[in-house]
C-alpha positions in Angstrom: 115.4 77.4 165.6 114.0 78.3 162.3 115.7 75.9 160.2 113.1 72.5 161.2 110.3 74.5 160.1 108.1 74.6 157.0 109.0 76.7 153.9 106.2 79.0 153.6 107.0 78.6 149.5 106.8 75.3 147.5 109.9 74.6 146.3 111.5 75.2 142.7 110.6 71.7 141.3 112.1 72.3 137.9 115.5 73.2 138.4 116.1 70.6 141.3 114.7 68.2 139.2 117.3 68.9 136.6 120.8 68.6 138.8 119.7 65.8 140.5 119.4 64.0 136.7 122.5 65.5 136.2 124.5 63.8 138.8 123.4 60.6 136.7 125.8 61.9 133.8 129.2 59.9 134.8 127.2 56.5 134.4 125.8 58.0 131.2 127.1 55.3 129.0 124.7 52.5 131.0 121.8 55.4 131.2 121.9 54.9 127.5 121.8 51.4 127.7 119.1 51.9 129.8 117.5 53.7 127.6 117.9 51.6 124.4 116.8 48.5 126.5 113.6 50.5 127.3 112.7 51.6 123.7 113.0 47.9 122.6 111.3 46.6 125.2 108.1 48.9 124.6 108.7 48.4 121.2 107.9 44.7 121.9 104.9 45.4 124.3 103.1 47.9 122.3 103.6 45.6 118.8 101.5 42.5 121.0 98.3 43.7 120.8 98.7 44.5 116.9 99.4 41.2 116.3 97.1 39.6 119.1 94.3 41.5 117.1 95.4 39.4 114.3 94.5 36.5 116.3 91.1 37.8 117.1 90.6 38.6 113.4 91.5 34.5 112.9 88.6 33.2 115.3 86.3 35.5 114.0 86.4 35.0 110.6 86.8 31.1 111.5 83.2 31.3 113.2 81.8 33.5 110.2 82.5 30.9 107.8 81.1 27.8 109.7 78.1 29.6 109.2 78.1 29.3 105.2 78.5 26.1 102.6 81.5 25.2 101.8 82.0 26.2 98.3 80.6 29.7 98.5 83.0 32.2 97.6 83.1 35.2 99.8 81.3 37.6 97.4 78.5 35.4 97.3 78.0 35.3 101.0 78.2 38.8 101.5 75.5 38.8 98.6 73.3 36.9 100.3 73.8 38.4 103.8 73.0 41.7 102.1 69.9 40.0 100.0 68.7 39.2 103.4 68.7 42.8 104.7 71.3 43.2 106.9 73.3 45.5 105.0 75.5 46.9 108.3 76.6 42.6 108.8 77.4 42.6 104.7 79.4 45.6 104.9 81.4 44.1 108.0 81.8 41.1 106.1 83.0 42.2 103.0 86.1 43.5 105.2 87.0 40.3 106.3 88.7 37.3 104.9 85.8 34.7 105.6 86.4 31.4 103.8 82.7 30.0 103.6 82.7 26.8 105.3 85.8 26.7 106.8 86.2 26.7 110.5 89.0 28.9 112.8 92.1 28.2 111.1 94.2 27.0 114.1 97.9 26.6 112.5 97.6 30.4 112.1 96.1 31.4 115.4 99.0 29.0 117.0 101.8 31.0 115.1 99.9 34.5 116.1 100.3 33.4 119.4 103.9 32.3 119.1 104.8 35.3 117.8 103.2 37.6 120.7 104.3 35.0 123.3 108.1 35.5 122.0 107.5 39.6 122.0 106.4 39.6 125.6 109.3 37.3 126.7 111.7 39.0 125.3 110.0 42.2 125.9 110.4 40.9 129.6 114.1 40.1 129.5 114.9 43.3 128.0 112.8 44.9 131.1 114.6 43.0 133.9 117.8 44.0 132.6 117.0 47.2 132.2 115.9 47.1 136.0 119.8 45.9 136.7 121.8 48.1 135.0 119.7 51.3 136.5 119.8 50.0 140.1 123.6 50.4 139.3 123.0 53.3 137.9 121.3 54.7 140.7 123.4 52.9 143.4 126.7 54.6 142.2 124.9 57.9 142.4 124.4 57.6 145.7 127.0 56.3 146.7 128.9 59.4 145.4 126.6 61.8 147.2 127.0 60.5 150.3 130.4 61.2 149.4 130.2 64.3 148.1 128.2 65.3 151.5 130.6 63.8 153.1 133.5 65.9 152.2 131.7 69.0 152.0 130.6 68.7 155.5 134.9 68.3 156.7 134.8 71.7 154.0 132.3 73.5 156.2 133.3 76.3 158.7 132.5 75.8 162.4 130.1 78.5 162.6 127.9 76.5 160.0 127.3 73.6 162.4 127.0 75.8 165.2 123.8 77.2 163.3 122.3 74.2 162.1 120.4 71.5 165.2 122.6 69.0 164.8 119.4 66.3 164.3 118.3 68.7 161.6 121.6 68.0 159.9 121.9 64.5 160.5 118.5 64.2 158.8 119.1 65.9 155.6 122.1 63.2 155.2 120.5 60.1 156.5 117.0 60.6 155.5 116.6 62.9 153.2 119.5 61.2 150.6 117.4 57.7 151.4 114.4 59.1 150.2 116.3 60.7 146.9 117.7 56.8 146.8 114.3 55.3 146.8 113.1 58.1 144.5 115.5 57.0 141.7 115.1 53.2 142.2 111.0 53.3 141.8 110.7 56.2 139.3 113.4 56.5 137.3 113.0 53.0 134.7 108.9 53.3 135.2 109.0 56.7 133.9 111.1 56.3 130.8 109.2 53.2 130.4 106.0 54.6 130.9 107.1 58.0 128.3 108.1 55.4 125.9 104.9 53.6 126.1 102.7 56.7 125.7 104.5 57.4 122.6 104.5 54.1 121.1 100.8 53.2 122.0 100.0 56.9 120.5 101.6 55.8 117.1 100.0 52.4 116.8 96.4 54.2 117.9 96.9 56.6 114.9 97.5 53.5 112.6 94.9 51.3 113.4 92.5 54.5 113.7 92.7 58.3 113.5 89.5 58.7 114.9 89.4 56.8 117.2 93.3 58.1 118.4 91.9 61.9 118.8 88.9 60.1 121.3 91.6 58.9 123.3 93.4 62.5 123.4 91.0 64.3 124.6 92.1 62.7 127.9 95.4 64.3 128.1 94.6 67.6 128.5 92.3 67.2 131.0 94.8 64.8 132.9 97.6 67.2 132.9 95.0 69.7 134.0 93.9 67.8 137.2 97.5 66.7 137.7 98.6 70.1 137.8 96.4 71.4 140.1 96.6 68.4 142.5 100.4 68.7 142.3 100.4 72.4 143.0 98.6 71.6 146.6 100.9 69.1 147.0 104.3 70.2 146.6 103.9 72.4 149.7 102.9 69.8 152.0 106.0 67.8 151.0 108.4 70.4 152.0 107.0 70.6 155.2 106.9 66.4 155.6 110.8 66.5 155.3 111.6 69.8 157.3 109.2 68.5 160.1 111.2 64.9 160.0 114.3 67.0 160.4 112.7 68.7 163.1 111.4 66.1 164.8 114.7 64.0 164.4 116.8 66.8 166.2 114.4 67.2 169.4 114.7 63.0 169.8 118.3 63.3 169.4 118.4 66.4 172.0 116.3 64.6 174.4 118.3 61.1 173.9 121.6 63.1 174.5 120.2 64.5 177.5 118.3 62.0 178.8 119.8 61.6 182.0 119.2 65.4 182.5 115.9 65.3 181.6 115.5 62.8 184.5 117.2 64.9 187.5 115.1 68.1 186.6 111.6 66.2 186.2 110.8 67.5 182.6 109.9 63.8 181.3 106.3 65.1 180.6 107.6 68.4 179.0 109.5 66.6 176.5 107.0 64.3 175.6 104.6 67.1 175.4 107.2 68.8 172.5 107.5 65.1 171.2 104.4 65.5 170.5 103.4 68.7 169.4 106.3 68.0 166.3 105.0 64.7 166.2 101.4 65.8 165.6 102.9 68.6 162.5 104.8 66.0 161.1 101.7 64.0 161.2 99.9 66.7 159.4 102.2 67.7 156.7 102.3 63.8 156.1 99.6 63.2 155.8 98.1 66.2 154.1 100.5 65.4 151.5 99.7 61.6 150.9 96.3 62.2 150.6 96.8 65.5 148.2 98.7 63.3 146.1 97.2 60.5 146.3 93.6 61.7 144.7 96.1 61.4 141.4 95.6 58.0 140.9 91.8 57.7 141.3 91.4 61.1 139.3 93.1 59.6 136.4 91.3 56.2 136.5 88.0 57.9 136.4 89.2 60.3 133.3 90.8 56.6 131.9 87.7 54.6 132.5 85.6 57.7 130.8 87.9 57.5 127.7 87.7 53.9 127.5 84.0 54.0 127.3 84.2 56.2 124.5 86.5 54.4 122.5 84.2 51.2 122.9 81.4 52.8 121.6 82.8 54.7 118.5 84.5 51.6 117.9 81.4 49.4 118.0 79.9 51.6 115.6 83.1 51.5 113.0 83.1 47.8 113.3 79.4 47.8 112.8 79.8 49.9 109.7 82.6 47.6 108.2 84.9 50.7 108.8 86.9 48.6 110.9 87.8 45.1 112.0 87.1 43.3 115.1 90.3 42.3 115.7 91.6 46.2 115.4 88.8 47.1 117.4 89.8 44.9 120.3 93.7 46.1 120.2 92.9 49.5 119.5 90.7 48.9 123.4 93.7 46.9 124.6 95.7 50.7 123.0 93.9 52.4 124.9 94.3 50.8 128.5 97.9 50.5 127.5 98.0 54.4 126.6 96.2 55.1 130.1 97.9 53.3 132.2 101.7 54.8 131.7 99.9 58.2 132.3 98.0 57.0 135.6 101.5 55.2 136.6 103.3 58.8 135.3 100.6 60.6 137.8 100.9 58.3 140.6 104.6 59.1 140.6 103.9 62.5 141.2 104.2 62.3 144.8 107.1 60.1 145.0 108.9 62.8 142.7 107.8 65.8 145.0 109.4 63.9 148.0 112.4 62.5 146.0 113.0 66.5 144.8 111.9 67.7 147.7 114.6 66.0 150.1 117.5 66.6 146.9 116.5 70.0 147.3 117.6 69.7 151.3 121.1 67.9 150.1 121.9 70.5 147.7 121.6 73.1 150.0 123.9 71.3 152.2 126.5 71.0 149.3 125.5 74.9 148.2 126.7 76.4 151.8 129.4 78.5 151.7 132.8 76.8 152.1 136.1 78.1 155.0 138.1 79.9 153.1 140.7 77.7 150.4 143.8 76.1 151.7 146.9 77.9 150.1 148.0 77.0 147.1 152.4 77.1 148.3 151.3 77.0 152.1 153.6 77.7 154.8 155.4 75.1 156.9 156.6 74.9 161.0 160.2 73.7 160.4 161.3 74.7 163.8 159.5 73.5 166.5 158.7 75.0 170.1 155.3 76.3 170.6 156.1 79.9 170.3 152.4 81.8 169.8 151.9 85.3 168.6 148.8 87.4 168.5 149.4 90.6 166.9 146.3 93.1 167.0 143.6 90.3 166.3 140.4 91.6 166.3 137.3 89.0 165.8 133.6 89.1 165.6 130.8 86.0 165.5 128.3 88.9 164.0 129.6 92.2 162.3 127.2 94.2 164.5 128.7 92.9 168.2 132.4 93.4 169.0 133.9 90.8 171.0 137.5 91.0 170.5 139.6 94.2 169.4 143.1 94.4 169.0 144.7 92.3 170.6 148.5 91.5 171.4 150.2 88.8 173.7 153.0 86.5 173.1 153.1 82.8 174.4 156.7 81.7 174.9 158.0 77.9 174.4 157.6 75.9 177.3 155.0 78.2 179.4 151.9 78.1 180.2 149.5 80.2 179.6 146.1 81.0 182.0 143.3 82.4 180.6 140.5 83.3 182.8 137.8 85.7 183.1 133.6 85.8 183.4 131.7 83.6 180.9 131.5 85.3 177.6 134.4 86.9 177.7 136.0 85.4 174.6 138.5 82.6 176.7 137.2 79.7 174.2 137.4 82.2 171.1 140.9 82.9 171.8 142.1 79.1 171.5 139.6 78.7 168.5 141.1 81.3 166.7 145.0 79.4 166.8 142.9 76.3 165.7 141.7 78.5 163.0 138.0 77.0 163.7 137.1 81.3 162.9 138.5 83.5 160.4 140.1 86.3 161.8 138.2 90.0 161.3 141.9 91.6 161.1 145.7 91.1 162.5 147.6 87.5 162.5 148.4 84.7 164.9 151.6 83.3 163.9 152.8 79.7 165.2 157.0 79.6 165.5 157.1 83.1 163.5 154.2 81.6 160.7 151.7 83.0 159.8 148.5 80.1 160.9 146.5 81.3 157.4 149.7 80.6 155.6 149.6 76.7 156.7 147.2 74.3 155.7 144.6 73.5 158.5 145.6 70.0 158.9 149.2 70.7 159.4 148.5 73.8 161.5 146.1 71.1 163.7 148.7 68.7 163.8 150.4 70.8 165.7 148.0 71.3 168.3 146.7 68.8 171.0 143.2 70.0 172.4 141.2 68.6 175.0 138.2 70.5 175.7 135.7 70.2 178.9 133.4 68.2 177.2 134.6 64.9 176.2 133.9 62.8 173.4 135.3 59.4 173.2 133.8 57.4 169.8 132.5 53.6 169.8 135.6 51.5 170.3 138.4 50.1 172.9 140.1 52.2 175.3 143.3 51.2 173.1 141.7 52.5 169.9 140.5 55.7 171.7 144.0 56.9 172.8 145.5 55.6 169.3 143.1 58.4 167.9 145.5 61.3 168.8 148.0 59.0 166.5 147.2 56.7 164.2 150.6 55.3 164.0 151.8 54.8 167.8 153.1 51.7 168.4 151.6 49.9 171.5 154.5 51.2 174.2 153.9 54.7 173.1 150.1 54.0 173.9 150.7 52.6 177.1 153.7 55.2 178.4 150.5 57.8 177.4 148.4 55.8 179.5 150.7 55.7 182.6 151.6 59.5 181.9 148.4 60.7 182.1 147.4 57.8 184.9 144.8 56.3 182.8 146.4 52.9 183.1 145.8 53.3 186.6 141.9 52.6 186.7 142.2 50.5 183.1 144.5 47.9 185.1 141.1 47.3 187.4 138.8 46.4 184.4 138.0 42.7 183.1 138.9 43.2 179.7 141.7 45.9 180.2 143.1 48.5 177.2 140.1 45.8 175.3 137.4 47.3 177.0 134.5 48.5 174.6 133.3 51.6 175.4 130.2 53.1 173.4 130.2 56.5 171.9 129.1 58.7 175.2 131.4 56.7 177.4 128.7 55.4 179.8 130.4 52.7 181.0 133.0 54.8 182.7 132.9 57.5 184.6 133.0 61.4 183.8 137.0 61.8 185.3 138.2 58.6 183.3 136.6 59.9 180.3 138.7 62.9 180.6 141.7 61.0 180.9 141.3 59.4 178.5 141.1 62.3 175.9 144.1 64.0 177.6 146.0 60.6 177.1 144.9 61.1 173.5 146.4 64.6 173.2 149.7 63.0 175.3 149.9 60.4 172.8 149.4 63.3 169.3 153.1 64.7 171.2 152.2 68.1 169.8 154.1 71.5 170.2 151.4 73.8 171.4 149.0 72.4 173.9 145.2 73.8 174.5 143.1 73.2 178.0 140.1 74.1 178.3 138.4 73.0 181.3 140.2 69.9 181.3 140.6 69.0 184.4 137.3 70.0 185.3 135.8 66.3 186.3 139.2 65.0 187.7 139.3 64.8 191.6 141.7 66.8 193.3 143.7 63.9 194.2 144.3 63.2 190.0 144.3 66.5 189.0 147.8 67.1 191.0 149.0 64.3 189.6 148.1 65.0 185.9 150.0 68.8 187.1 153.0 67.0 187.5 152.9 64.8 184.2 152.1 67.9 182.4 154.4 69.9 183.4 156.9 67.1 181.7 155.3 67.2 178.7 155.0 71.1 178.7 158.7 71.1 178.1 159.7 73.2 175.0 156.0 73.9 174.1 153.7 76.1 174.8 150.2 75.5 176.9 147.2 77.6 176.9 144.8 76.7 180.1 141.0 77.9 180.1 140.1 78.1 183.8 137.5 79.2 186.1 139.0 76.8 189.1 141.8 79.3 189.6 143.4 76.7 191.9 144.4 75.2 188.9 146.9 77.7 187.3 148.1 79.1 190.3 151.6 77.9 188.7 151.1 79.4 185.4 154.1 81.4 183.8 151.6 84.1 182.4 147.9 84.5 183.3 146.0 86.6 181.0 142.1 87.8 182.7 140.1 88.7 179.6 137.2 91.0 180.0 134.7 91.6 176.7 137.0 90.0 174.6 140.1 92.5 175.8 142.6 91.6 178.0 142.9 93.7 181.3 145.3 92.1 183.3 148.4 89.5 182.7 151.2 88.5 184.9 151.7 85.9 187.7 149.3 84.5 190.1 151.4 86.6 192.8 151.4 89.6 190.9 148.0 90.1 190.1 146.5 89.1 193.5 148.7 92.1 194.5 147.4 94.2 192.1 144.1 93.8 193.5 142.5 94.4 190.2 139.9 91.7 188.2 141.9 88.6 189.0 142.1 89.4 192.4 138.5 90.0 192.1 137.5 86.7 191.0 139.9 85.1 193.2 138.4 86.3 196.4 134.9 85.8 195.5 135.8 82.2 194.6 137.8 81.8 197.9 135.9 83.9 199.5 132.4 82.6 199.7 132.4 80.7 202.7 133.0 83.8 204.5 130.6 85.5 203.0 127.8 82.9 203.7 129.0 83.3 207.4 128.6 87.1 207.6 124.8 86.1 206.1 124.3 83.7 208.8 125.4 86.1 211.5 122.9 88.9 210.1 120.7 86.0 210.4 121.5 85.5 213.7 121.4 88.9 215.0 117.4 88.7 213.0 117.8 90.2 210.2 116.6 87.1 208.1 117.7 87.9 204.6 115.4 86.4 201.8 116.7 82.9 200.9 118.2 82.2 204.2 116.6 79.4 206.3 115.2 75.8 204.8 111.6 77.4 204.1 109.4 79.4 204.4 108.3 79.7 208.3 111.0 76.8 209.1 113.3 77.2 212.1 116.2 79.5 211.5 120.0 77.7 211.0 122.0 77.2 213.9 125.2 79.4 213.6 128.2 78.1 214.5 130.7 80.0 217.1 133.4 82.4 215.0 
């Protein structure tokens, strides 16, 4: 239960950060591409305002010189500007190329504008297919970590997913590798672009003005410093977004599953009321870290506005003092928006980054969990086939601490069937899971036909086995294509002599659309005992040498479940069956019926035999045949008044009427 909530530590951005970049590396041959489209396209953007100064410069001087004769040379005017007084307007003047009488040169300020018109197209171009090539950049990692998660969920043990809320998981890969997808798309190419820009706006600052270049700085320390500190709160609050979503996202998939149970026992309000109460945290954690984050991008415009203000006063003053031109006054502004900007975009993409890291962080640790043990590298194959299953001294645990089962022996022969009862908890289940090698055993072997089952590689050792458990699972499909699934290769007469053997083409015959019916995943449309035959038509169909039953018969009338006996007993022949019951009227024909107690077995034999042993089979035989008695020896007490509690409709009601013995 501990797994949907909050880390009580941020997470380790750095090193996150770093593999999920490095999953980029087998594109890296279009990241470069990327890369060197990026550097020319800045290149192209942070040249404009250079040369737009230019044309600043051009209109300028153009209005300077319509205020003087024509055939004043330009020392002369700044001569008489200066004789005038105005020795600041002299100095600015001698720094520009005023032609005295001559208006704005327009053939020039057309080709400056040409020029940065052509540098902001292309610069454009070069952008948008940059944008391409990194969406297929991005898209092909993704595509290979759902993959990747994909196979390393078939590479996880059973007891992984029987720790992990199954919402929980199906969060962190749905969700969580969406988010790391929409991470990429919308930081990746703004961040290199914005990096670039910094440094390319930073160099062109430092030529225009030195000066005016270390103004600007000053912002960057303080900007990382308020960055820092916002991100610090942050990173926190979106861990806890994602682990509450997966929270949240297993109790609706709990309550969906069980929806119709939540019905029959009332608990509609107590459902909502936990809907709720992890709606409300993952509200919280939500918004807590938007709005952490999100004082970034105002913190950053307020330290950008301050440094532009600066700049426009030092550089009023150099322009005043003829120290500097208009023109690279008014790019070296333009500079500085341009240099403030990528950082606001590069702090703005803080919390995008802490989510995108944050959910990676979930995947990897999906793709870090210990694997089952390797397959073999010269494994072991069944050559002869009959079913024949040994268990020589097994001894299992789920924890180290609690023993369940201890040495145990038994040999299943070909063609019988093998019982296994006893009290919940007593390790019936573990014992079949164990030959399906779902659990490593602790110590001893099972061997299959004289092989050793950790010899063989699962899927072959699986392949030999047909299972159908009590609960049944039929997936989104026909009826057809859900008895194919025990063999992908049956032709349609094998499918439908399944079908007939196991009496499922009894009820299919009375639907519209036949072996076409759709059924959806949980089999609504159908009821509980045709759902169960259809999954033992799907182990008929798989024609495997050992067969495992647990509970499968449970939701087939009586009527069915002889008659499924009867076609099992046919397909029983030369292979061995291992039935989990607690309806003891079921294996009263069993060859060998093993009663397991603590994981041990205390009894075997025959159904005769061990009810005339009178020891724990004959136990829970009588006290499930038993009970009517027993309620009539209750009633009879109850007769005689002595009421025991329980007895009687309610409380002060009128006593049952006992019926005559």
């Amino acid at each position: 239960m501990t797994a949907g909530m909050p880390a009580e530590k941020s997470m380790n951005f750095g090193p996150s950060a770093r593999r999920l970049l490095a999953r980029l590396s087998p594109q890296r041959g279009q990241v470069l591409a990327v890369a060197a489209l990026a550097v020319l396209s800045v290149a192209c953007t942070v040249i404009g305002p250079k040369i737009l100064g230019r044309a600043t410069d051009v209109i300028f001087t153009g209005l300077l010189g319509k205020q003087f004769p024509a055939g004043m040379t330009h020392d002369q005017a700044v001569a008489a500007v200066r004789a005038s007084g105005n020795a600041n307007v002299a100095d600015m003047l001698a720094r520009m190329d005023v032609v005295p009488g001559r208006g704005i040169d327009f053939t020039a300020l057309r080709n400056v504008l040409l020029v940065v018109l052509a540098l902001y197209v292309v610069a454009s171009l070069l952008m948008w297919l940059q944008g391409y090539l990194l969406n297929g950049v991005v898209q092909a990692t993704i595509l290979r970590l759902r993959a990747d998660v994909e196979d390393k969920l078939n590479r996880l043990p059973l007891p992984y997913f029987d720790g992990q809320p199954r919402g929980e998981l199906l969060s962190r890969v749905t969700n969580d590798i969406d988010n790391i997808s929409q991470t990429l798309s919308q930081t990746l190419s703004q961040l290199l672009t914005s990096l670039l820009s910094v440094i390319g706006v930073l160099t062109m600052m430092f030529v225009i003005s030195p000066l005016l270049a270390v103004v600007a700085l000053v912002a960057i320390p303080l900007s990382v410093l308020v960055t820092r500190l916002i991100a610090k709160r942050s990173q926190r609050q979106f861990v806890a977004q994602w682990t509450h979503t997966g929270a949240l996202n297993g109790q609706i998939e709990e309550a969906y599953t069980g929806h119709e149970l939540v019905k029959v026992f009332g608990r509609q309000q107590e459902v909502q009321a936990a809907f709720a109460a992890k709606n409300e945290e993952l509200f919280r954690a939500s918004f807590g870290a938007q709005f952490v984050s999100g004082i970034i991008m105002p913190s950053m415009m307020f330290i950008g506005n301050l440094s532009y203000v600066a700049i426009a006063v030092v550089g009023g003053l150099r322009v005043a003092s003829g120290a500097m031109s208009l023109g690279d006054v008014q790019a070296f502004i333009q500079y500085s928006r341009q240099f403030t900007q990528p950082l606001t975009q590069v702090a703005s993409m803080a919390n995008l980054l802490q989510s995108g890291v944050a959910s990676a962080e979930r995947v990897f640790a999906v793709l870090d969990a210990a694997e089952q043990s390797p397959e073999p590298a010269r494994p072991a194959r069944v050559t002869d086939r009959h079913g024949r299953v040994e268990f020589e001294h097994v001894s299992f645990r789920y924890q180290p601490d609690k023993p369940l089962i201890e040495d145990l022996s038994l040999v299943a022969d070909p063609g019988h069937t093998v019982a296994i009862v006893g009290p919940t908890g007593a390790g019936k289940t573990t014992l079949v899971n164990l030959v399906m090698r779902f659990y490593e055993l602790d110590a001893g072997r099972i061997t299959l036909d004289g092989v050793d089952i950790t010899t063989m590689r699962r899927d072959e050792l699986r392949g030999e086995i047909g299972m159908v458990l009590q609960d049944t699972w039929l997936f989104g499909g026909t009826i057809r294509d859900n008895i194919a699934y025990g063999n992908p290769n049956a032709t349609e007469e094998q499918i439908l002599a399944a079908a007939r053997a196991t009496f499922v083409d009894r009820f299919v015959r009375s639907l519209p659309d036949g072996y076409d019916t759709v059924i959806d995943e949980e089999g609504s449309n159908v009821s509980a005992g045709e759902r169960q035959l259809i999954t033992i038509a799907r182990a008929f169909l798989a024609d495997p040498s050992l067969l495992i039953l647990d509970e499968a018969t449970s939701s087939v009338d009586t009527r069915t479940e002889v008659l499924l006996q009867r076609a099992m007993a046919a397909l029983r022949e030369d292979r061995t069956s291992f039935v989990i019951a607690h309806r003891l009227s079921t294996i009263r024909d069993a060859d060998l019926i093993l009663v397991m107690e603590q994981g041990r077995i205390v009894e075997q034999g025959t159904h005769q035999e061990l009810l005339a042993a009178g020891g724990a089979y004959a136990r829970l035989y009588h006290a499930q045949f038993s009970a009517a008695a027993v309620d009539l020896d209750e009633a009879a007490a109850a007769g005689a008044g002595q009421v025991p509690a329980g007895v009687g409709p309610r409380a002060g009601g009128p006593r049952p009427r006992i019926p005559a013995s």
